[in-house]
MIPA-506275 format. One line per 2 residues: for each residue y, x, z of N, C-alpha, C, CB. Coordinates in steps of 0.05 Angstrom, whole numbers, plus 32768, in hexadecimal, padded with zeros to 4 digits. Glycine has a CB too. Layout:
<atoms>
Y/X/Z/Y/X/Z/Y/X/Z/Y/X/Z ~ ... .
</atoms>
This chain:
<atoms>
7E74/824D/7C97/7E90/8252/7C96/7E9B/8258/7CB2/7E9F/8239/7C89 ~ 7EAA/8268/7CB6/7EB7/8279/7CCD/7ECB/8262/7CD5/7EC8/829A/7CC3 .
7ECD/8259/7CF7/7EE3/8251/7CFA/7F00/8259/7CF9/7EDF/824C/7D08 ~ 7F17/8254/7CFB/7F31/825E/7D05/7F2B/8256/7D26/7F4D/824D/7CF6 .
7F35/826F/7D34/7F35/8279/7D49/7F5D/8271/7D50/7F25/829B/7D45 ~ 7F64/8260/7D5C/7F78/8257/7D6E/7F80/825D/7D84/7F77/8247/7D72 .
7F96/8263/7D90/7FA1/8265/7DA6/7FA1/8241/7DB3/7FBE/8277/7DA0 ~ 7FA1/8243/7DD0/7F9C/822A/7DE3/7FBA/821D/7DD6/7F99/8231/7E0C .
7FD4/8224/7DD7/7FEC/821B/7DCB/7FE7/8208/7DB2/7FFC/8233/7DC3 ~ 7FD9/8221/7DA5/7FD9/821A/7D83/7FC6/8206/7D84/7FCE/8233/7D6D .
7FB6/8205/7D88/7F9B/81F0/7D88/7FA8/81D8/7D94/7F7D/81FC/7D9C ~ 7FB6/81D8/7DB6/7FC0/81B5/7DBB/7FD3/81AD/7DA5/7FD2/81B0/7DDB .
7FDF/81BB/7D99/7FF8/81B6/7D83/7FEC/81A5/7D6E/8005/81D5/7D73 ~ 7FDA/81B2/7D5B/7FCB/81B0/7D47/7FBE/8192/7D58/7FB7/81D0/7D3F .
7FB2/818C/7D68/7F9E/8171/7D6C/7FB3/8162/7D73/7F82/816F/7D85 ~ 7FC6/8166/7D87/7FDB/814E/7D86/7FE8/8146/7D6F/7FEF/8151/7D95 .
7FEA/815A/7D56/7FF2/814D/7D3D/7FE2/8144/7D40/7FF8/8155/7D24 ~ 7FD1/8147/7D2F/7FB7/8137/7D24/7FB1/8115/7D32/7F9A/814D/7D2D .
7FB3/8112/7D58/7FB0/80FE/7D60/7FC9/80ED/7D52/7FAC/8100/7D7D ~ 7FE2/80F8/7D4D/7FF9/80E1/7D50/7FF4/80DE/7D35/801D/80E7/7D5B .
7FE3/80E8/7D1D/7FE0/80DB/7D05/7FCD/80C5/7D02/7FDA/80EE/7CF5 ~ 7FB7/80C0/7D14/7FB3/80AD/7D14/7FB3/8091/7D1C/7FAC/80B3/7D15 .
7FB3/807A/7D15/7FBD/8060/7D15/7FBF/805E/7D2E/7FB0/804B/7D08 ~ 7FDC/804A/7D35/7FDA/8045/7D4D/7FE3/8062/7D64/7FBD/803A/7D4D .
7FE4/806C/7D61/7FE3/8086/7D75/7FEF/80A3/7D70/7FC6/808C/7D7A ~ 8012/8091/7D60/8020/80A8/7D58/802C/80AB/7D7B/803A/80A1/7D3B .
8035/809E/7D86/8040/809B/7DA6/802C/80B0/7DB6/803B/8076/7DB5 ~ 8017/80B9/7DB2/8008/80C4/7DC3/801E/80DC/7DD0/7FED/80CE/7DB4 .
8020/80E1/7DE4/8027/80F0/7DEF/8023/8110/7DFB/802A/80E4/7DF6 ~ 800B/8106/7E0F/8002/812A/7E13/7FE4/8124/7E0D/8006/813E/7E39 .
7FDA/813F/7E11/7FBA/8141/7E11/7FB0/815C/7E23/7FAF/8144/7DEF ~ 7F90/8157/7E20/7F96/8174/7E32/7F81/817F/7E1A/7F8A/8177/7E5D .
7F79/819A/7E1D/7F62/81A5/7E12/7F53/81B6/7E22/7F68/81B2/7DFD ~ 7F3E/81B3/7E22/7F21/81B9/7E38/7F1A/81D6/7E25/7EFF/8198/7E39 .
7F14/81EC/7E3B/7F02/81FE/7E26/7EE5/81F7/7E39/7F0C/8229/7E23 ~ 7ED6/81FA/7E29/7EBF/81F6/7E30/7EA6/820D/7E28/7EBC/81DE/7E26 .
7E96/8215/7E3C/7E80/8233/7E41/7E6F/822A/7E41/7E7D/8245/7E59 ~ 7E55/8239/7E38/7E41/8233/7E33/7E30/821E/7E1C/7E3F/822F/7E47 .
7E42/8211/7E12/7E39/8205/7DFA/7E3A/8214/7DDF/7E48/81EE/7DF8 ~ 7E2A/8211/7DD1/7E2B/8223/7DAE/7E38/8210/7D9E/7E09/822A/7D9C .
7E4C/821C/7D92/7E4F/820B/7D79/7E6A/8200/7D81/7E35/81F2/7D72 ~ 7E73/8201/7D9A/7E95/81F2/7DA1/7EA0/81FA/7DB7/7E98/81D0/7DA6 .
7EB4/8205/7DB9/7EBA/820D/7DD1/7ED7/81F6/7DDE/7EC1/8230/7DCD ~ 7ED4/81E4/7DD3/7EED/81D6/7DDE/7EE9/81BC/7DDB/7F08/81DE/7DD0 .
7EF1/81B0/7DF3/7EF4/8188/7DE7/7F12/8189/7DEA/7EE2/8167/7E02 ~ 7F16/8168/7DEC/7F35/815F/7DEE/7F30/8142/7E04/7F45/8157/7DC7 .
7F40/8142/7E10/7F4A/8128/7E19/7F68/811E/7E10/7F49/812A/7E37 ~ 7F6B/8101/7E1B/7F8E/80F6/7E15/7F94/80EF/7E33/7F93/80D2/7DFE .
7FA7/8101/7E3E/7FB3/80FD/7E54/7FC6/80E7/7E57/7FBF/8112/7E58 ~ 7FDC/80E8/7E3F/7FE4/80CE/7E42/7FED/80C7/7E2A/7FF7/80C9/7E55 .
7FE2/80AB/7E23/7FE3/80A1/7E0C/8001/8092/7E04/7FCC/8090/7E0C ~ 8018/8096/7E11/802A/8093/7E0B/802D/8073/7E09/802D/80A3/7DF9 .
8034/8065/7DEC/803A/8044/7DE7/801F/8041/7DE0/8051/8037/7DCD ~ 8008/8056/7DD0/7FF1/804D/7DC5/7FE7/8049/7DD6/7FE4/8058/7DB6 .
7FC8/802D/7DD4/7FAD/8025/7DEA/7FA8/8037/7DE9/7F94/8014/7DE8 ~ 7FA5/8040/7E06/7F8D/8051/7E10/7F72/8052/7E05/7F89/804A/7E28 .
7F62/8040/7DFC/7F4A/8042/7DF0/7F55/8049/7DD8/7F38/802B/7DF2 ~ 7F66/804B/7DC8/7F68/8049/7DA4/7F6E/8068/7DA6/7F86/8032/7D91 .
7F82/8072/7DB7/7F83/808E/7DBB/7F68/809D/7DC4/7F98/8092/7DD0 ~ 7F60/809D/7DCE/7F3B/80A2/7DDB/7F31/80A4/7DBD/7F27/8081/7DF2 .
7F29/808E/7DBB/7F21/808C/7D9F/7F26/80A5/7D8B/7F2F/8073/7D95 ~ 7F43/80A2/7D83/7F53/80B7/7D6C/7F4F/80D6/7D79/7F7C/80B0/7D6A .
7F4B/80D7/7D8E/7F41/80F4/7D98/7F31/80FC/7D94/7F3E/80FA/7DAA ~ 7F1B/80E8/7D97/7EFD/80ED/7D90/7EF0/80F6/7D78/7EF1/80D8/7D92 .
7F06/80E7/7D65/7F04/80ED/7D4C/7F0E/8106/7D47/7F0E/80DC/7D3D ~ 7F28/8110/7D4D/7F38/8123/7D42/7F28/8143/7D52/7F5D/811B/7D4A .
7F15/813D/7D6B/7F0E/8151/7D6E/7EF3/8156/7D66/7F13/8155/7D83 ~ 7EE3/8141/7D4F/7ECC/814D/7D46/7EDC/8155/7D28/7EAD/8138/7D46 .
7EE9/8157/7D20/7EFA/8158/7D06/7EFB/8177/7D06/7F1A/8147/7D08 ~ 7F0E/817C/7D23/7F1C/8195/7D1F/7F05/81A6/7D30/7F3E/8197/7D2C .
7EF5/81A1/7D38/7ED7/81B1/7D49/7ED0/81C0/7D2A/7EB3/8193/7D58 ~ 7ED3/81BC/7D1F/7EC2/81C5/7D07/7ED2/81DD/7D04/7EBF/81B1/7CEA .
7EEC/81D8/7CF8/7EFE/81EB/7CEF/7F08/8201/7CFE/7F12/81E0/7CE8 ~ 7F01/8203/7D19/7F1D/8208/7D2F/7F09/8210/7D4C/7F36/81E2/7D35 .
7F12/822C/7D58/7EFE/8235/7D71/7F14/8237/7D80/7EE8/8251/7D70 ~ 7F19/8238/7D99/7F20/8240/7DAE/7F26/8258/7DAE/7F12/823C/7DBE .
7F42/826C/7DAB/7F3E/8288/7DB8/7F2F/828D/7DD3/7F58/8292/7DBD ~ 7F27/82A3/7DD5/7F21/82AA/7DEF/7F33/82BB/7DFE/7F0B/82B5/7DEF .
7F37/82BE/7E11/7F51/82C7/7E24/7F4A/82E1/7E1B/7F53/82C2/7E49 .
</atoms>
């Protein structure tokens, strides 16, 4: 199955929903998104810049998750 191909906008939009739906870590605030070269199969991670009222580890956590979730579905445009 073909991913959806995202703009850098569209893609932080789409994972910061996704983080503030999970428990604990509607407060999350920013994030960043990494493109990443040379690997097959993903061209992007995520970090939580700042986790707003949510722990820092519970946000970490919910990222971790929400970016093997949406890795599947979802590529990185390329410039």
């Amino acid at each position: 199955m073909a991913k959806t191909l995202l703009s850098m906008p569209d893609l932080r939009r789409r994972v910061l929903a996704e983080i503030r739906q999970q428990p604990d870590c509607h407060n999350v605030q920013d994030i960043a998104i990494n493109r990443v070269t040379g690997r097959t199969g993903n061209n992007w991670s995520l970090c939580v810049l700042s986790p707003g009222a949510a722990d820092a580890n519970t946000a970490a956590r919910a990222a971790l998750y929400v970016q093997s979730v949406l890795r599947r579905d979802y590529d990185l445009m390329t410039d």
